[in-house]
C-alpha positions as CSV (number, residue, x, y, z in Angstrom):
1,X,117.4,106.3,102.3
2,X,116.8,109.3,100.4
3,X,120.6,108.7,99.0
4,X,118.8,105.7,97.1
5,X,117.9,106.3,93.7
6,X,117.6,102.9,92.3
7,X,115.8,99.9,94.4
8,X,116.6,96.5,93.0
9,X,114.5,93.5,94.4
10,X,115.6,90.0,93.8
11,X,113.3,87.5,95.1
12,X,113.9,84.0,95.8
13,X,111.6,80.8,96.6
14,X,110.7,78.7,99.9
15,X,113.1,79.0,102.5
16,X,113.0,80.2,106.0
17,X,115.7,82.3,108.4
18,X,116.8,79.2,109.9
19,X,116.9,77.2,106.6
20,X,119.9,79.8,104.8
21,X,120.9,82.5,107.5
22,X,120.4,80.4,110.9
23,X,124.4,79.5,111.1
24,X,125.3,83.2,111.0
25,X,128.0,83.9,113.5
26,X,127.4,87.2,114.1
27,X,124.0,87.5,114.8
28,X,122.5,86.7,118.5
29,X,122.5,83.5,119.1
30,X,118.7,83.6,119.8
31,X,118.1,84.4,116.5
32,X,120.0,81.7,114.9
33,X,120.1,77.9,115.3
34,X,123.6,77.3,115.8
35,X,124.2,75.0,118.6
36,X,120.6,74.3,119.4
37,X,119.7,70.8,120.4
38,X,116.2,70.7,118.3
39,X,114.1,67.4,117.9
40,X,111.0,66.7,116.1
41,X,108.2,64.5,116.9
42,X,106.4,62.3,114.2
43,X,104.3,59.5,114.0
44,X,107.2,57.0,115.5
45,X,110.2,58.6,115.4
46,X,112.0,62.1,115.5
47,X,113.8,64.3,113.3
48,X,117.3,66.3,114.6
49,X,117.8,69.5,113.0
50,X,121.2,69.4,111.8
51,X,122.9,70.9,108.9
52,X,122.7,70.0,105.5
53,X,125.1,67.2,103.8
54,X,124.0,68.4,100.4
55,X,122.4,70.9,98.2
56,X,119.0,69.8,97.8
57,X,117.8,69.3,100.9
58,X,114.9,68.7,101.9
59,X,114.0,66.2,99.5
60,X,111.0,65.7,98.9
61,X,109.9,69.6,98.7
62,X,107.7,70.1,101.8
63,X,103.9,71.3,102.3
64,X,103.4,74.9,102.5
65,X,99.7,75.6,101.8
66,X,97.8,77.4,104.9
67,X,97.3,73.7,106.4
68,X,99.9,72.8,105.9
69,X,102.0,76.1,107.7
70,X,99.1,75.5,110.7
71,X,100.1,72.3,111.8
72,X,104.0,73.2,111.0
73,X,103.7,76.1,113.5
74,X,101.5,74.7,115.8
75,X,102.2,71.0,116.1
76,X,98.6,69.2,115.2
77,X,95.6,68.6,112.8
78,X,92.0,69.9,113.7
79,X,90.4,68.1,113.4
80,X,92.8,65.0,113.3
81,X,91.4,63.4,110.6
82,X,93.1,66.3,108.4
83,X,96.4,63.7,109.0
84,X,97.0,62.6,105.2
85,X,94.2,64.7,103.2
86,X,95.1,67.5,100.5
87,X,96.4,70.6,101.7
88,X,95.2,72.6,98.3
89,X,91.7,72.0,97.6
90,X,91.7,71.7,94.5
91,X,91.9,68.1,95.1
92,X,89.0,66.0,96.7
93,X,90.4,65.1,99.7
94,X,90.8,67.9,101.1
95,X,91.3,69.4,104.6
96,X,88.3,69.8,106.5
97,X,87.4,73.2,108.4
98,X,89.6,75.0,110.7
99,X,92.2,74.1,108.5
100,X,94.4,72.4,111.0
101,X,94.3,76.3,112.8
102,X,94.1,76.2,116.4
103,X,92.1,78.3,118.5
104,X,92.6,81.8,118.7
105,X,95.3,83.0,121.5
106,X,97.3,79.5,121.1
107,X,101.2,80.2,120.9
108,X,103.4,78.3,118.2
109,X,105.1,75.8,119.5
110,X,107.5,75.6,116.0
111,X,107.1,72.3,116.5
112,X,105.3,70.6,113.7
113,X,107.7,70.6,110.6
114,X,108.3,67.0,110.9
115,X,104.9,65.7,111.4
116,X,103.3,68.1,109.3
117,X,106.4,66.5,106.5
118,X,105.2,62.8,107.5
119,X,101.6,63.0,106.7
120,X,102.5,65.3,103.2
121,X,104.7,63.0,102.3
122,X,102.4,60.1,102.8
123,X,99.6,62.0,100.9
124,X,101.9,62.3,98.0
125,X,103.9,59.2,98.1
126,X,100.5,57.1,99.4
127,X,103.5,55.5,101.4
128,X,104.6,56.6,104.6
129,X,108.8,57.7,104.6
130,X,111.1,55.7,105.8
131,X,113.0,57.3,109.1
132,X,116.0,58.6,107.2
133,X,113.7,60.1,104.3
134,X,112.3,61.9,107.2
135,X,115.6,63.8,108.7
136,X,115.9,65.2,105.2
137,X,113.5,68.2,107.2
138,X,115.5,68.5,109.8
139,X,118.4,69.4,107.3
140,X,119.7,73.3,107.3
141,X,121.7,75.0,104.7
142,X,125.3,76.4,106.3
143,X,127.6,79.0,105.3
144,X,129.5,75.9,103.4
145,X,126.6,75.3,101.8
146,X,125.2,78.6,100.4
147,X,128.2,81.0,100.6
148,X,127.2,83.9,98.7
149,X,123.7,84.7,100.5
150,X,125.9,84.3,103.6
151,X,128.5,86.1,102.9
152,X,126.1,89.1,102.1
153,X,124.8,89.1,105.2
154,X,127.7,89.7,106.7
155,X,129.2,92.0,104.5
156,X,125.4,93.9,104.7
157,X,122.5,94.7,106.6
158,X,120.3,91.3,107.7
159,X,117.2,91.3,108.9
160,X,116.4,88.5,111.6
161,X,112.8,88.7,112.5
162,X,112.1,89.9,108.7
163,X,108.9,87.6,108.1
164,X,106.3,87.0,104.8
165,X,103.1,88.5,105.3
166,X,101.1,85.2,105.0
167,X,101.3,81.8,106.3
168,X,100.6,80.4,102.9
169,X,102.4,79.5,99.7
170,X,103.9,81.4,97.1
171,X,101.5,83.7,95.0
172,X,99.0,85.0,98.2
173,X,102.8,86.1,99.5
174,X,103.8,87.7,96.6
175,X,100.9,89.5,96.0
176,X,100.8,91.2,99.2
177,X,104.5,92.4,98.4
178,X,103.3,93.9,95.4
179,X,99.6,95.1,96.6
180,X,99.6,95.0,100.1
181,X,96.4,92.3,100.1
182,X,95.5,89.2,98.0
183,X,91.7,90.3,98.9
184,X,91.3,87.0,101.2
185,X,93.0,84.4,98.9
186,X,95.4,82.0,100.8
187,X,96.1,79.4,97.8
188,X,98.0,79.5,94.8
189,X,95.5,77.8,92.6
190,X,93.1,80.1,90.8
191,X,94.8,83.2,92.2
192,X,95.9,83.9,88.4
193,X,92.6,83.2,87.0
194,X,91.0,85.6,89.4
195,X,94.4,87.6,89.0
196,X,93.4,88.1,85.3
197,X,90.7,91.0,86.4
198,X,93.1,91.9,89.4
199,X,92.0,95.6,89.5
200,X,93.7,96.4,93.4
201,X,96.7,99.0,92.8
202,X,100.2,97.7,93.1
203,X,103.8,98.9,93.4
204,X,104.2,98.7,89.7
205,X,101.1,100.9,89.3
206,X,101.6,103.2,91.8
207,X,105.5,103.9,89.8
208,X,103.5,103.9,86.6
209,X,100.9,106.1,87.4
210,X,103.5,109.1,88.9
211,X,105.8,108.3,86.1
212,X,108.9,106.6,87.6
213,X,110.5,104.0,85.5
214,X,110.5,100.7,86.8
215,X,111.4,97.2,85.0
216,X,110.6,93.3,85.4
217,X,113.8,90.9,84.2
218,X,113.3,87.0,83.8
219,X,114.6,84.5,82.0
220,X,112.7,84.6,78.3
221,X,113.3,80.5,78.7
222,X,110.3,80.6,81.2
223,X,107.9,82.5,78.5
224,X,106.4,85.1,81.1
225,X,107.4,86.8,84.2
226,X,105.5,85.3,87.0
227,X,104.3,88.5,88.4
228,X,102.5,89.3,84.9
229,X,100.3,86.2,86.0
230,X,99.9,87.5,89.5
231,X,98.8,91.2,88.8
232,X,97.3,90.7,85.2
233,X,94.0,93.1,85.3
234,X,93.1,95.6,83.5
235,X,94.6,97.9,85.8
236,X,97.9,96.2,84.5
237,X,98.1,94.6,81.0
238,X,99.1,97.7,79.4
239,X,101.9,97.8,81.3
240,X,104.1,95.0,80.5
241,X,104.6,95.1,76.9
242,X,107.2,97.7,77.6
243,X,108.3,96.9,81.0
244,X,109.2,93.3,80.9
245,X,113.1,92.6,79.6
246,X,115.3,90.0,79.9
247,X,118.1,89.0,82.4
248,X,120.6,89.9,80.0
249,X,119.1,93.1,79.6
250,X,119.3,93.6,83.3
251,X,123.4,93.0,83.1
252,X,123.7,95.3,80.5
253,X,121.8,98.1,81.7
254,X,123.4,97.6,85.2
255,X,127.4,97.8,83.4
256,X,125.7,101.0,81.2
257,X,124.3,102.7,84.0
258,X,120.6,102.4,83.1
259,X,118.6,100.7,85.8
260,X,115.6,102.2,86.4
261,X,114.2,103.3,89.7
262,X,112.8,100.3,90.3
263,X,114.3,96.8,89.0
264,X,111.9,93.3,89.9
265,X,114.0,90.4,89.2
266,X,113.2,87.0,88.7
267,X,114.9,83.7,89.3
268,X,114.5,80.9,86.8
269,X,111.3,79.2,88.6
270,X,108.6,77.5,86.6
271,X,110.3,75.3,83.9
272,X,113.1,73.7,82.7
273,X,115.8,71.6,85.0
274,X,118.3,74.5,85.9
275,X,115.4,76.1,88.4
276,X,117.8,79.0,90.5
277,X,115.4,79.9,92.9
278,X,116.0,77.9,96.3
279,X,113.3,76.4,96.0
280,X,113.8,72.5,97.1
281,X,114.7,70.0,96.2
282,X,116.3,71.9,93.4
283,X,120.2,72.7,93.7
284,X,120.9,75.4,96.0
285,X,124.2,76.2,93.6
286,X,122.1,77.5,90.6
287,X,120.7,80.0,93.2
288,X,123.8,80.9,94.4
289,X,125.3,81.5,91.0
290,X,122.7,84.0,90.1
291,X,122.8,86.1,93.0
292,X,126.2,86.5,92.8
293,X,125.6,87.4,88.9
294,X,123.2,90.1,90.4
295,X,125.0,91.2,92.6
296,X,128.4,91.6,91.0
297,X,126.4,93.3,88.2
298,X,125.0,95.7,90.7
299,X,128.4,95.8,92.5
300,X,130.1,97.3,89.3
301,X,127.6,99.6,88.0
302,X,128.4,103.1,87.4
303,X,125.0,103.4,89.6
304,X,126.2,101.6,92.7
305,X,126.0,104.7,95.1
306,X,123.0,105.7,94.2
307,X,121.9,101.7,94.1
308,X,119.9,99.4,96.8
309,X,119.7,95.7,96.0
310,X,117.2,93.3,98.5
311,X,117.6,90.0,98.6
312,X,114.6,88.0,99.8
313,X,112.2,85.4,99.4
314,X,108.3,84.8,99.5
315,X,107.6,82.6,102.1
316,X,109.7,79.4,103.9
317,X,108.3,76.6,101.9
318,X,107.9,74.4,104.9
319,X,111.5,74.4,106.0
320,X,112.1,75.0,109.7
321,X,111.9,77.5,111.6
322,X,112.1,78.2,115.4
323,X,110.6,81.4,115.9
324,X,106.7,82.4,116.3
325,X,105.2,84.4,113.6
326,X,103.6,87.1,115.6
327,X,100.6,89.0,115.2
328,X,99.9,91.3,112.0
329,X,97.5,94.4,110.9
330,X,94.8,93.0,109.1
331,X,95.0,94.7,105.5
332,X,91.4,95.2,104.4
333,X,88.2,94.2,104.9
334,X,88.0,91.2,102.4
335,X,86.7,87.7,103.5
336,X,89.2,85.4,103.8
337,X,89.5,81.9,102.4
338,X,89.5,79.1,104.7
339,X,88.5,81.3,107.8
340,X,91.7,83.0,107.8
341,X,91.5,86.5,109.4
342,X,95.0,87.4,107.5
343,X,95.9,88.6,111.5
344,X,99.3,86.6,111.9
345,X,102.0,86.9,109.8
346,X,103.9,83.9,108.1
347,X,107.1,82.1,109.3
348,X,110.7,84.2,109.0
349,X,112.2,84.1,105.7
350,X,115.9,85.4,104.8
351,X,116.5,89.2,104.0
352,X,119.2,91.2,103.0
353,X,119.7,94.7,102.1
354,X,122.8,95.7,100.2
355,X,124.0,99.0,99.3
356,X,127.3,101.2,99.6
357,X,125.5,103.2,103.1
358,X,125.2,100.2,104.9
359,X,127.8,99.3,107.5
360,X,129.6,96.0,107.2
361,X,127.8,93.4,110.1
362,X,124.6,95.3,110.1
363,X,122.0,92.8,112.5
364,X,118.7,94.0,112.3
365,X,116.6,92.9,114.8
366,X,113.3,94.7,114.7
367,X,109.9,93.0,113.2
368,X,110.1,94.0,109.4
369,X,107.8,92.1,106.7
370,X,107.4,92.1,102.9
371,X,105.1,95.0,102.6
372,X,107.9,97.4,104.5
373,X,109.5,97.1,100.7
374,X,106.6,99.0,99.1
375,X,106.1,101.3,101.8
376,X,109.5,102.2,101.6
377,X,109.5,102.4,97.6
378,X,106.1,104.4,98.2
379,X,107.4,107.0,100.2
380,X,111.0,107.3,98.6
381,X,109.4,108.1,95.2
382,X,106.2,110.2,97.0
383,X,103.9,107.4,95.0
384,X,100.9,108.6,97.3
385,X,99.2,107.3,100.6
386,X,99.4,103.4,101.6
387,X,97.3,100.5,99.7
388,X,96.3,98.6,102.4
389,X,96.5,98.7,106.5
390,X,99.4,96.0,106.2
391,X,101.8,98.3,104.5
392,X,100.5,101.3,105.8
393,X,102.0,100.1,109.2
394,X,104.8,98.6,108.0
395,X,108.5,99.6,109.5
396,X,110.7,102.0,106.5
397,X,114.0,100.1,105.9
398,X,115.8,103.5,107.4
399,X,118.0,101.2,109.6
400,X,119.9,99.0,107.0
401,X,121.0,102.5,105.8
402,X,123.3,103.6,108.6
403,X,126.3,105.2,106.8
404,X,126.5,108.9,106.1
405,X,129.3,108.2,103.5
406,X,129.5,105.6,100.6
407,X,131.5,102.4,102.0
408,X,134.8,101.9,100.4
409,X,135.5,98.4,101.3
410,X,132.6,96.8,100.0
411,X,133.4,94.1,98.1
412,X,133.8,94.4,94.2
413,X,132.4,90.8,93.6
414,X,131.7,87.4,95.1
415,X,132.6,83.8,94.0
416,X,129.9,82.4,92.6
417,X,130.0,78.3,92.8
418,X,131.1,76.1,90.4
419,X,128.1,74.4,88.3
420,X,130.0,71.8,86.8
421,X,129.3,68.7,89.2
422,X,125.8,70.6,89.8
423,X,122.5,67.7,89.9
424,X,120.2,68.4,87.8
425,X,117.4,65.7,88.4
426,X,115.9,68.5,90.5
427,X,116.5,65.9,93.4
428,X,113.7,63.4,92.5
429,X,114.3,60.3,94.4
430,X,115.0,57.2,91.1
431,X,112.3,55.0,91.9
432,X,109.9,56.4,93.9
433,X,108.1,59.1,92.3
434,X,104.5,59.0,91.9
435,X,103.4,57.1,89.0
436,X,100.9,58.4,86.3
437,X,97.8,57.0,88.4
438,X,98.8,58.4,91.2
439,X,99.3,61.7,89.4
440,X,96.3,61.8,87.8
441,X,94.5,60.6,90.7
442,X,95.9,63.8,91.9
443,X,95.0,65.8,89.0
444,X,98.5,66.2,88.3
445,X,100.1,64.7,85.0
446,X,103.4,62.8,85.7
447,X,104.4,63.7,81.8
448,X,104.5,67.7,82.6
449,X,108.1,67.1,84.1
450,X,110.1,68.9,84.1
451,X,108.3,71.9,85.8
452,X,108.1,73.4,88.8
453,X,105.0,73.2,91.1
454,X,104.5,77.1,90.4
455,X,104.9,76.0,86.8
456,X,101.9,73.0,87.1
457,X,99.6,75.7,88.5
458,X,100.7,78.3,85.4
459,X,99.6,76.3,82.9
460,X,96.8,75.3,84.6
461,X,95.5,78.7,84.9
462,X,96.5,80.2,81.6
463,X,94.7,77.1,80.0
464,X,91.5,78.0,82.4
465,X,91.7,82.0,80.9
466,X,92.2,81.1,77.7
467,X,89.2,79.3,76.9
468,X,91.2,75.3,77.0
469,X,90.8,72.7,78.5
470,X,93.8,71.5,80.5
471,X,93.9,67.8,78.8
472,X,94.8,70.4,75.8
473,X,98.3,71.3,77.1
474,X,100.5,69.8,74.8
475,X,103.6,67.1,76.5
476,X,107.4,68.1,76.3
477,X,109.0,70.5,77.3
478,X,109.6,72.4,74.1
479,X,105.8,72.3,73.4
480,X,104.7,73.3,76.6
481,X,107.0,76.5,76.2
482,X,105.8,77.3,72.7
483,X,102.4,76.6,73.7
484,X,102.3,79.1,76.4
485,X,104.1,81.5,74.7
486,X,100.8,82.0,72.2
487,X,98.2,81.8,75.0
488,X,100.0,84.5,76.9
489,X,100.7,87.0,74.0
490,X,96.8,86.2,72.8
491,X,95.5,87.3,75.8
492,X,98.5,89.7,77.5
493,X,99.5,91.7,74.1
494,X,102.6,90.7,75.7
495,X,106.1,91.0,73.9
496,X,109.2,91.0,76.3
497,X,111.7,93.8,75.5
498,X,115.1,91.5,74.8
């Protein structure tokens, strides 16, 4: 590990083990989910998990709010009434306390993706699916599906009991990669405005503060990295002005040899139509494309022996997943939302680790989670003691690097898929999205498309921070871009390095 000079972390959106690496052949089978014979009750019917036909799967884009991950790992609502209320309470019907979470001690049963995918579905549809709208859960992406992230896993080190630290959506997740905590949030909404006077140290800060340069690449089509909205105290503001750059800056400091110690890199994920980020419904291709991009970049680089990259996401989005989360290290001593003791850790999610001293076939099969990335970064770069209890227990990535000597038969580059038949439509079903009633009903507007759910909740917040009301975000796409654009700079003093 000490051989490692440069980390770079590319992280993806809402998938589990099962859902990408589950057809692996050479990991234990116990691990995986090929040939298992798995069914899943719903409310008249059952769901086979089978692979995926397609590369959108599933479509509609599951639940994967705290409720919503309760009654996915544990097969009910508590109380019952929760069946077809709001899993995100910024709407009015929403779940009632525990939350749909079980009493303490029960075992998941991983047995609640389909129900838990009826009564979303019915919540957001105000229809109930039809029984082949409902195997679209049970669908798993194969090795013929998503090559590249496959073939990495082989070529690299996988992790297969690598799970997020939260069973919760996106931004609590990536905040404890970053931090080590979310100080007792659990739900996406609000965590920016809140984030905005974020003082609690992060991995950025901690490189900043002892001097080791670190970067954050996106796409300048989404207007602001999504971290800046996750970590945007006081504690941070100062820092991205200098430290955010653009994907093509990334490829062109990887061929000149540049990369920094530390490299954060973003998928396209808020707006737009040509989302790469796994996230379903939205074409599994665009994702593949860009990893191979990284990768390949890294691949070449005059850096690559001194040169990590990590693959990984934030959290499994809903998708299925047969093994228990197990029991975590509670971080801190913040409340937590929604009576959650933050003393379980979330559902598996695909991780790989790539670099020229790892052996070829590498199964790791240890408990790792998100946070064993900044401990590792921590101590690599001596960046002081741990943040939090979570990552101060959290296992180094020491195994993944297992050769002595620089592999010479890694390979130079992979395919990346061909876009030209890729769909676009971000897999919205013609005819049966909700309407604008519906979606204001919802306190959603119908005429934001097209932007991701991450992206509704952006603009929501920076609106909120900025003084505006959220009937003042402007319609099309364009707009909304250009708009954003001048709240963030106003209040950030933000200007990405091209």
């Amino acid at each position: 590990m000490q051989l490692i000079d440069h980390w770079v972390v590319l992280m993806f959106e809402n998938r589990s083990f099962d859902n990408v690496l589950g057809h692996l052949p050479h990991i234990d089978p116990d691990d995986g989910i090929r040939g298992r014979d798995v069914r899943l009750a719903y409310p008249g019917g059952t769901v086979k998990v089978r692979p995926a036909t397609d590369f959108r799967a599933p479509l509609p884009d599951p639940g994967e709010a705290f409720g919503n991950v309760n009654v996915q790992c544990y097969g009910q609502y508590v109380p019952a009434s929760n069946a077809g209320k709001a899993a995100y309470p910024i709407f009015p019907d929403f779940f009632d306390p525990p939350y749909n979470a079980p009493p303490a001690g029960t075992v998941p049963a991983m047995d609640g993706f389909a129900l838990d995918y009826y009564w979303n579905f019915a919540w957001l549809k105000e229809r109930f699916p039809t029984d082949a709208e409902m195997q679209n859960i049970g669908a798993v992406l194969t090795p013929e599906i998503v090559p590249v992230i496959n073939t990495l896993a082989q070529e690299y080190a996988v992790f297969t009991h690598w799970h997020c630290e939260v069973p919760t959506c996106t931004t609590p997740n990536r905040n404890f990669f970053f931090c080590g905590t979310n100080k007792g949030r659990v739900d996406n909404e609000f965590v920016a405005n809140y984030g905005w006077d974020f003082e609690q140290p992060s991995i950025f800060s901690l490189l900043e503060d002892k001097g080791v340069g670190w970067a954050v690449y996106f796409d300048p089509g989404q207007k602001v990295p999504m971290c800046t909205l996750s970590l945007g105290g006081a504690r941070h503001r100062k820092m991205w002005k200098s430290r955010a750059r653009t994907h093509a800056r990334f490829f062109q400091d990887c061929a000149a040899g540049a990369l920094p110690a530390f490299s954060w890199v973003e998928p396209r994920m808020l707006f737009g139509k040509e989302l790469n980020d796994y996230h379903p419904p939205h074409d599994v291709r665009l994702a593949e494309h860009f990893l191979a991009e990284v990768y390949n970049a890294v691949r070449k680089s005059p850096q690559w022996e001194k040169t990590a990259l990590i693959v990984t996401f934030d959290e499994h989005g809903g998708t299925y997943d047969h093994v228990p989360p197990p029991a975590a290290p509670v971080p801190d001593d913040f409340t937590g939302e929604q009576d959650f003791a933050f003393d379980r850790f979330g559902v598996r999610i695909p991780t790989v680790v790539i670099s020229p001293y790892t052996r070829r076939e590498t199964v790791i099969r240890d408990l790792f989670h998100s946070t064993s990335v900044l401990r590792t970064v921590r101590e690599r770069f001596d960046l002081g003691p741990a943040l939090t209890k979570r990552d101060e227990t959290a296992p180094l990535l020491t195994p993944a690097f297992n050769l002595a000597e620089p592999r010479r038969d890694a390979p130079e580059q992979v395919a990346p898929p061909c876009l030209d038949n890729v769909d676009l439509s971000r897999g919205t079903a013609p005819g049966d999205e909700p309407d604008a009633k519906l979606f204001l009903a919802k306190h959603e507007e119908h005429a934001l498309e097209p932007i991701s759910q991450l992206g509704h909740v952006v603009l929501r917040n920076v609106a909120t921070m900025s003084g505006k009301d959220v009937g003042d975000i402007p319609r099309g796409l364009e707009a909304i871009k250009s708009w954003l654009g001048e709240r963030v700079a106003t209040l950030h003093d933000y200007h990405p390095e091209k």
